[in-house]
Every structure is written in C-alpha cells, then in structure tokens.
TORKOL-4160 file (C-alpha; in steps of 0.2 Angstrom, whole numbers, padded with zeros to 4 digits, m for minus):
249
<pt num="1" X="m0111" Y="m0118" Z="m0043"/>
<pt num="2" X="m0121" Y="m0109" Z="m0031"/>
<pt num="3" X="m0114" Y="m0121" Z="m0015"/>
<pt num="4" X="m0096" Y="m0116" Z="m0022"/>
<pt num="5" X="m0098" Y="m0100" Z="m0023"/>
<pt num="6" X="m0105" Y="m0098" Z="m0005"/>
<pt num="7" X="m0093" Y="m0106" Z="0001"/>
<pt num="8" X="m0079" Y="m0098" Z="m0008"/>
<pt num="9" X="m0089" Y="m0082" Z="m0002"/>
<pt num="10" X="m0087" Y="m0089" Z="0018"/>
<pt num="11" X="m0072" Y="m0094" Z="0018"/>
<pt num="12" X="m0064" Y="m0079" Z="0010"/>
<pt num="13" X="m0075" Y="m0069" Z="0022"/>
<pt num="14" X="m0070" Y="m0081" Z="0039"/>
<pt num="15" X="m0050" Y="m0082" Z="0035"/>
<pt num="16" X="m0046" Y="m0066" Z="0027"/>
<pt num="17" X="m0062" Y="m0054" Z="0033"/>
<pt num="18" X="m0064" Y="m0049" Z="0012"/>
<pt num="19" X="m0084" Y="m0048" Z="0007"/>
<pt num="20" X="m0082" Y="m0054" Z="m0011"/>
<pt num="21" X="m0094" Y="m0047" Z="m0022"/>
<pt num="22" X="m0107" Y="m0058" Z="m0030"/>
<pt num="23" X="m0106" Y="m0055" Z="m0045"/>
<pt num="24" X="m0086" Y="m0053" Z="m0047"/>
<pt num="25" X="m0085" Y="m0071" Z="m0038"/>
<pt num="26" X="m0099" Y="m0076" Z="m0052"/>
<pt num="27" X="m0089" Y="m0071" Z="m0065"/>
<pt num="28" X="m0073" Y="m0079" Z="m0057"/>
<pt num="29" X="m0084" Y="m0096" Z="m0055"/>
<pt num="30" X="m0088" Y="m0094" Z="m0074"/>
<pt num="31" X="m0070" Y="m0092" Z="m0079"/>
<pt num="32" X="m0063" Y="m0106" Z="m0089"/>
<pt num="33" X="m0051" Y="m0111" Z="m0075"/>
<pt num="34" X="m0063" Y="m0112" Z="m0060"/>
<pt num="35" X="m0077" Y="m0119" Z="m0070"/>
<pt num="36" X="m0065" Y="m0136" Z="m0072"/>
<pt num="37" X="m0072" Y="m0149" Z="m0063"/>
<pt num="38" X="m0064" Y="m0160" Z="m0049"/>
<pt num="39" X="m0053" Y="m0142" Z="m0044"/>
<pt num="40" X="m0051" Y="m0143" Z="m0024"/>
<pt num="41" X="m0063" Y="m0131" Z="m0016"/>
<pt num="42" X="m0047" Y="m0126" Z="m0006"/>
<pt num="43" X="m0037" Y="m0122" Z="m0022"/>
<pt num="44" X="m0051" Y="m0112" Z="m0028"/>
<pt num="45" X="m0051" Y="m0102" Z="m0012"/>
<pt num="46" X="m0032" Y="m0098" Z="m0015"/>
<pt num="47" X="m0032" Y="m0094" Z="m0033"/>
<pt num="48" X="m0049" Y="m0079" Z="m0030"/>
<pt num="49" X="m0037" Y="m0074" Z="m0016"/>
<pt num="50" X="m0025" Y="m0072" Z="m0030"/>
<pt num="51" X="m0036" Y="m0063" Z="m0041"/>
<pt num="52" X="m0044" Y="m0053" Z="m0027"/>
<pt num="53" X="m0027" Y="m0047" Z="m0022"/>
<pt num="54" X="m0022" Y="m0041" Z="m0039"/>
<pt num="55" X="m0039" Y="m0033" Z="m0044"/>
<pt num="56" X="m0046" Y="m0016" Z="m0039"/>
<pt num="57" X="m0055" Y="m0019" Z="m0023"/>
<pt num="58" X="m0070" Y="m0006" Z="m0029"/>
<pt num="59" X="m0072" Y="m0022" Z="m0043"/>
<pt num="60" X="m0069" Y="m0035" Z="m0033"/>
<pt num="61" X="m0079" Y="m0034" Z="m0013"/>
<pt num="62" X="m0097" Y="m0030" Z="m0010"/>
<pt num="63" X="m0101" Y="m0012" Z="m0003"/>
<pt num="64" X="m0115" Y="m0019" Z="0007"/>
<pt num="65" X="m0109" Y="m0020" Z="0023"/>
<pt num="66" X="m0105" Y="m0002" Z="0033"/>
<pt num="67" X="m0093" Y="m0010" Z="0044"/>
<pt num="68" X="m0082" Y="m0013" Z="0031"/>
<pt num="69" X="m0081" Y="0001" Z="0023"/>
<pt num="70" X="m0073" Y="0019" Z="0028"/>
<pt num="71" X="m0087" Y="0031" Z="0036"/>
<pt num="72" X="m0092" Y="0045" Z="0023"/>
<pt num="73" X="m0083" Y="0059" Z="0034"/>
<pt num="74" X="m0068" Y="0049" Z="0038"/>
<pt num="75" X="m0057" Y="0065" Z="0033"/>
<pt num="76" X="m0069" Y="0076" Z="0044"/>
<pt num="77" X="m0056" Y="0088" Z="0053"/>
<pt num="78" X="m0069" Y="0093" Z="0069"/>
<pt num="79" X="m0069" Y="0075" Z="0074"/>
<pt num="80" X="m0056" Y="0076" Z="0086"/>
<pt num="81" X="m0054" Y="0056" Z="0088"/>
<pt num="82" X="m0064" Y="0041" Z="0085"/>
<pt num="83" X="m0061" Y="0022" Z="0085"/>
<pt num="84" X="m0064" Y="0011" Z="0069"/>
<pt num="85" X="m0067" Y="m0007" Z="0075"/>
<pt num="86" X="m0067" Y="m0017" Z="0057"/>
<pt num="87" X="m0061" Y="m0024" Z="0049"/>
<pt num="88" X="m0061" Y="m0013" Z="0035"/>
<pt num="89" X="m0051" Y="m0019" Z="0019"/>
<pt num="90" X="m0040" Y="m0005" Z="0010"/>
<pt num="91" X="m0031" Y="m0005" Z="m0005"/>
<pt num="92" X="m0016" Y="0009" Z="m0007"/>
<pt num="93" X="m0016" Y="0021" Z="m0018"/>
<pt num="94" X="m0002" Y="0032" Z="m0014"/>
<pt num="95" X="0011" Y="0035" Z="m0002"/>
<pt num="96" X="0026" Y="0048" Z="0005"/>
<pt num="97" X="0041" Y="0044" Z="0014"/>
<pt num="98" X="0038" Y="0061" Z="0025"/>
<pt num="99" X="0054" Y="0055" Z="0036"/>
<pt num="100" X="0065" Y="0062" Z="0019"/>
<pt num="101" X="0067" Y="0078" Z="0011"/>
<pt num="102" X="0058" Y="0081" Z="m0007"/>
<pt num="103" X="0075" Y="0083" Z="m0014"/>
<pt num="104" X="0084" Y="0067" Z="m0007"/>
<pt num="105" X="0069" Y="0059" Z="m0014"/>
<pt num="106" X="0073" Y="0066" Z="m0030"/>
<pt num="107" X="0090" Y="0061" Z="m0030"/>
<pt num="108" X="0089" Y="0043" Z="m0022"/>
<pt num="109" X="0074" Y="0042" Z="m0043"/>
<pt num="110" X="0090" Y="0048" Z="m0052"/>
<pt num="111" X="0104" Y="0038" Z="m0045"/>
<pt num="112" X="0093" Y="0022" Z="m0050"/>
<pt num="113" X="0091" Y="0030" Z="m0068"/>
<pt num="114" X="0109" Y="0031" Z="m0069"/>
<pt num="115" X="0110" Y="0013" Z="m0063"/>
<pt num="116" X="0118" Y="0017" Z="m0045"/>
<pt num="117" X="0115" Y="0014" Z="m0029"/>
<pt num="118" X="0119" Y="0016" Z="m0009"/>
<pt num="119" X="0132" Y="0004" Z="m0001"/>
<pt num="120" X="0138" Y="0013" Z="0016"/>
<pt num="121" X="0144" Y="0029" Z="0012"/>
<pt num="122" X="0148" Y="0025" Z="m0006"/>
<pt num="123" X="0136" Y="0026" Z="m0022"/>
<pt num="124" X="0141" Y="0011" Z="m0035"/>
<pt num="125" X="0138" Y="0006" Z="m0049"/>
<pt num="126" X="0125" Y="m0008" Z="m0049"/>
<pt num="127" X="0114" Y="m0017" Z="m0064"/>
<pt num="128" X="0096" Y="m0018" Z="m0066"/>
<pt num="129" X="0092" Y="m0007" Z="m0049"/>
<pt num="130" X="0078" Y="m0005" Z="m0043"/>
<pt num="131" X="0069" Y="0006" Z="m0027"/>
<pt num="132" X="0069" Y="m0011" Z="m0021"/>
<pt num="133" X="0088" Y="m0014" Z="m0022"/>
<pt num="134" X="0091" Y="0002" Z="m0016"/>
<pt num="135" X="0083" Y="0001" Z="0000"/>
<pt num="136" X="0090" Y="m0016" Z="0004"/>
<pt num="137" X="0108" Y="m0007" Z="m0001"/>
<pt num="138" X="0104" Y="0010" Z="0011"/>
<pt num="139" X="0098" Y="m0004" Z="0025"/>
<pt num="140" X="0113" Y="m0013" Z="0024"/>
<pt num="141" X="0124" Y="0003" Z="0025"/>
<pt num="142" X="0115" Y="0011" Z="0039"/>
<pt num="143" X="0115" Y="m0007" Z="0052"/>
<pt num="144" X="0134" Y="m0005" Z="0049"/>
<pt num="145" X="0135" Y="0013" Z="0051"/>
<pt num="146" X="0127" Y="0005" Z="0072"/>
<pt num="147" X="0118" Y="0023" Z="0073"/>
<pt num="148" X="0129" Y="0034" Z="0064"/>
<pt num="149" X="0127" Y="0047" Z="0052"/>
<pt num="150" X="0135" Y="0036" Z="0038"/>
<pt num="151" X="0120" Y="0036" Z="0025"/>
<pt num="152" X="0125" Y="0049" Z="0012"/>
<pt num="153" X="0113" Y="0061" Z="0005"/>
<pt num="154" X="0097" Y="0052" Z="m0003"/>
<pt num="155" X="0097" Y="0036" Z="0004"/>
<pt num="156" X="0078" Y="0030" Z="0010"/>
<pt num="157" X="0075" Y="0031" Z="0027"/>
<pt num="158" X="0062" Y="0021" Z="0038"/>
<pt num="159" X="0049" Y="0034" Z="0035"/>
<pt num="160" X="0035" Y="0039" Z="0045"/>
<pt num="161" X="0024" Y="0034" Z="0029"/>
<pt num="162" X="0010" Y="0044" Z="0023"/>
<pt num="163" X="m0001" Y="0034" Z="0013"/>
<pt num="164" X="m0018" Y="0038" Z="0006"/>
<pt num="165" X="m0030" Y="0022" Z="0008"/>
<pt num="166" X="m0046" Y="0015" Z="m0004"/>
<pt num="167" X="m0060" Y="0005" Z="0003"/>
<pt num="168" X="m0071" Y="m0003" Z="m0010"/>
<pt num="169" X="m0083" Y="0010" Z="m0011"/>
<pt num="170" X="m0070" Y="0020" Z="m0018"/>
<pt num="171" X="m0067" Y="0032" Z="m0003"/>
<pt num="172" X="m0050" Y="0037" Z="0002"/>
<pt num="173" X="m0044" Y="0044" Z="0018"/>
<pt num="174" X="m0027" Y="0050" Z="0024"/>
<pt num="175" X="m0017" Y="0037" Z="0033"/>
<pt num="176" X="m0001" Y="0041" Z="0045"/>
<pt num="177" X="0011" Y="0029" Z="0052"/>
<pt num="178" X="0011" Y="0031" Z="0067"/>
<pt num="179" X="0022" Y="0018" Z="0075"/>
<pt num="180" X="0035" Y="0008" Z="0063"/>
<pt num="181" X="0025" Y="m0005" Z="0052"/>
<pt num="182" X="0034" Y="m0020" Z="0046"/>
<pt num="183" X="0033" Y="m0021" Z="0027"/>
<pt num="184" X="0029" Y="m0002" Z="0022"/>
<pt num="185" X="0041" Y="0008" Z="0015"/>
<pt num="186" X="0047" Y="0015" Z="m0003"/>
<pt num="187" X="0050" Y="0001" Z="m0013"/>
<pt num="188" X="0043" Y="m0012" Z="m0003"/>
<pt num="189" X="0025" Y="m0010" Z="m0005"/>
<pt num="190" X="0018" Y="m0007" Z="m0022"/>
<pt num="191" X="0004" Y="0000" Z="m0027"/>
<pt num="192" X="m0014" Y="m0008" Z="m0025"/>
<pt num="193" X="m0006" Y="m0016" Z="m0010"/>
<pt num="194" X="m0021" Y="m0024" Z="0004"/>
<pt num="195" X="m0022" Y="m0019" Z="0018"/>
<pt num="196" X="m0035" Y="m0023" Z="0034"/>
<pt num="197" X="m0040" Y="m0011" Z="0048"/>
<pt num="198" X="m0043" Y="m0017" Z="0064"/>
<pt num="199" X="m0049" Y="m0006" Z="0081"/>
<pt num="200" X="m0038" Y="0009" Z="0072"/>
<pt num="201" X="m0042" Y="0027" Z="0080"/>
<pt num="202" X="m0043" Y="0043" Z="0067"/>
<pt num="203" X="m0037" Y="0058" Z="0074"/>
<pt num="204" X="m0045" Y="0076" Z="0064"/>
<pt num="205" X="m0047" Y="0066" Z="0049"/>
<pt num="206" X="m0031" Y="0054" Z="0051"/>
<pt num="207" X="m0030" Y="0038" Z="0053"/>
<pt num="208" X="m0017" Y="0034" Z="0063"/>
<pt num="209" X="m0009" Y="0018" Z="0059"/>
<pt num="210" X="0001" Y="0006" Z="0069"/>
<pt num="211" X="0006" Y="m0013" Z="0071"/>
<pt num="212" X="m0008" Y="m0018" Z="0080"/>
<pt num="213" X="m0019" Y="m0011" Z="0069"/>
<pt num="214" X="m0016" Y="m0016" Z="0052"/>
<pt num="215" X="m0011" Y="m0033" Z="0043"/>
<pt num="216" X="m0005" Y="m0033" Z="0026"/>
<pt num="217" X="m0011" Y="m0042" Z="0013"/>
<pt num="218" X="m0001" Y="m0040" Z="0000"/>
<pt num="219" X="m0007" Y="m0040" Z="m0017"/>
<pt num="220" X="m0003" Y="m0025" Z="m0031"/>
<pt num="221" X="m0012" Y="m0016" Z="m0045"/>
<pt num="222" X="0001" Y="m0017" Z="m0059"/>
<pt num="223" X="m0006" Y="m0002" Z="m0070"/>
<pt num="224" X="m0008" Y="0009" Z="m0057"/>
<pt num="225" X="0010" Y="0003" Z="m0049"/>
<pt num="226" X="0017" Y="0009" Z="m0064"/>
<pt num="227" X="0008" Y="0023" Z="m0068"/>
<pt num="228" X="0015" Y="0028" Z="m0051"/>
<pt num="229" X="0032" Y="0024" Z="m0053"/>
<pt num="230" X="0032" Y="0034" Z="m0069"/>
<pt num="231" X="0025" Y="0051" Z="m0059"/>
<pt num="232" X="0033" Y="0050" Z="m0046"/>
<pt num="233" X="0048" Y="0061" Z="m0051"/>
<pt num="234" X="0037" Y="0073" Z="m0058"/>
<pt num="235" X="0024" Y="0074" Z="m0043"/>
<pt num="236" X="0040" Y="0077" Z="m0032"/>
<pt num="237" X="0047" Y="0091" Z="m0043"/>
<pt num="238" X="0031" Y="0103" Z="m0045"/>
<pt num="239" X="0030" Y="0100" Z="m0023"/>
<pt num="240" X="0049" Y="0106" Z="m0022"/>
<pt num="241" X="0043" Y="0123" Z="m0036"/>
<pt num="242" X="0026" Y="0123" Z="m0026"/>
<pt num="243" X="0037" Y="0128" Z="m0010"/>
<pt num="244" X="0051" Y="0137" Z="m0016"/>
<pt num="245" X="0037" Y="0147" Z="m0024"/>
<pt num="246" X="0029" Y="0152" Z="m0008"/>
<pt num="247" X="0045" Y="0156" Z="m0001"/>
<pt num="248" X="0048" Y="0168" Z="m0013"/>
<pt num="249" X="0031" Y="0176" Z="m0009"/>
C-alpha cells in the first residue's frame, strides 16, 4: 500500500503540481474502492484526481511546502508588487462579475426565477434555465449584435472577474482578472473551482491574474456552490442598500 500511495502521491505531484496530503491519500487507499485489487495504477491516479477536485483543498493537500502555498501577507497593501513563482493550487471561494452593475446582476437572478432568458434583444420564455443557459443565450445575442449595443439590460457581460482564492492552508487573497481568462465567468465556473498559479505578480495585495498565469482545473464544492447560488441574491441586495445608503449621507 505504501509503493501505491507514493506513487499516486508523485504522479499527482509531477502531472498536475497538487502535494496530496498523507493522510487524506491514506484514507482514499483504504476506501473500499481503491483497496480492490488488480485496479490499474493509472485509474487510481484519475479517480483521487476526481476526488481531490471535488473535496475542500484545506482537506485534501499537505501545507508542508511554502511554495505552494499563498505567503501570509499576500493582501499586504505596502507591497507595491511582487512575483509568485508556484505553482500554487487554489480553490475559489467567491467571485463578482465587476464589468456589470449590482442591479443588472439582480435582474439577470430574477429573470432565471421567472424561467426567462436573454436571446438578442428579446427576453423568452425558456424551461429549466440556469445562469449557465443564460450566458450561452446573452453570448449568442451579443456575436450577432457584431459590437453593438444590442444586449438588453441584465445580460452577463465578459467581466473583469473578481474572485477571492483559497490555498490549502486556508488563506484567501483577493484576485483580479486582469487580462480575459477563458473559462471564468458567472455561470461557468462553480464554486470550489481548482485553480493553479504560475509566475503570477500581486500588485498592493492583488493578484492579478491573466492567461499565462493560471490553468484551470476544474473541480466544484457542491455545498458550498449551493450555498452560494442561494446568497447570492441576497449578498447583491444589502451592497446596492449599502450604497444608496452612503449616498444619502
């Protein structure tokens, strides 16, 4: 068990640069379906990338290693720039379409609770929408708009994204994207997403993300997808009567 499991460990480590944790990789060897003999070492190496892609990161990889991990004063705001070299595995933990007003935001939530969505300039009635659908709807209205203002009020733009990162020690750090990142965006990365860093720079407690520097891994969280999914709304609301409060002021 001990060979399979440091070599599980490697070639997790070699091919997708995630220090598994000992003990979780342990408890995933014990399991009853990685303890069945005759399993392919290969298949064993996809289904704990399975696993590992699904779990909590702060469960799941070792702490042991600082270069994998976020220094403690990422979100130090005197630092006026520094380089990360990495690769540093993240998991998401929230994020903001910033390229979008609050209250289009709002809107795009309650057109998918009233089962609608964007086609062009028109809203239509759609079944079993999600933000998913949506997007793939305001996308496909805005290529045939070629550049026009034809996306009607509430349709999801292509950010910037602000997202808020998790290393597997549990710290988080603010994250901006800074150049357009395939595969990011409102409905199309969930929750508990993995991510890598790679030679990224952090401006004033920013990381400042662009293609070069980050590969996506995939993966979700489901509880804390949901959980997110559920507040959104909410979260979104008491920002918009945060700032019309200080207006008022």
């Amino acid at each position: 068990m001990a060979n399979v499991q440091a070599q599980i460990s490697a070639e997790l480590l070699n091919s997708k640069s995630l220090p598994v944790s000992p003990s979780w990789l342990t408890n995933f060897i014990s399991s009853s379906t990685a303890s069945q003999r005759n399993v392919p070492l290969s298949a064993l190496v996809r289904t704990a990338l399975f696993r590992i892609l699904a779990s909590d990161f702060r469960e799941s990889l070792s702490t042991r290693t600082p270069s994998s991990l976020l220094p403690i004063d990422i979100s130090d705001a005197s630092v006026q720039e520094r380089r990360l070299q990495g690769p540093i595995p993240l998991q998401i933990v929230d994020i903001e379409d910033i390229g979008t007003s609050l209250w289009s935001q709002v809107e795009a939530i309650e057109r998918i609770e009233r089962g609608e969505a964007i086609r062009g300039r028109e809203i239509v009635r759609t079944v079993n929408v999600d933000e998913a659908s949506e997007e793939r709807a305001a996308s496909t209205g805005n290529n045939r708009a070629a550049n026009s203002a034809a996306s009607g009020p509430g349709s999801n733009s292509n950010g910037p994204h602000r997202l808020i990162l998790q290393d597997a020690a549990g710290l988080r750090a603010v994250a901006i994207e800074l150049k357009r990142i395939e595969g990011i965006g409102l409905g199309k990365i969930p929750i508990g997403a993995k991510l890598l860093l790679r030679d990224v720079t952090v401006a004033r407690g920013m990381i400042l993300l662009t293609p070069e520097s980050v590969t996506l891994l995939g993966g979700k969280i489901e509880t804390l997808d949901q959980a997110w999914k559920e507040g959104r709304k909410a979260k979104l609301m008491a920002r918009i009567t945060e700032m019309e409060r200080s207006q008022a002021l």
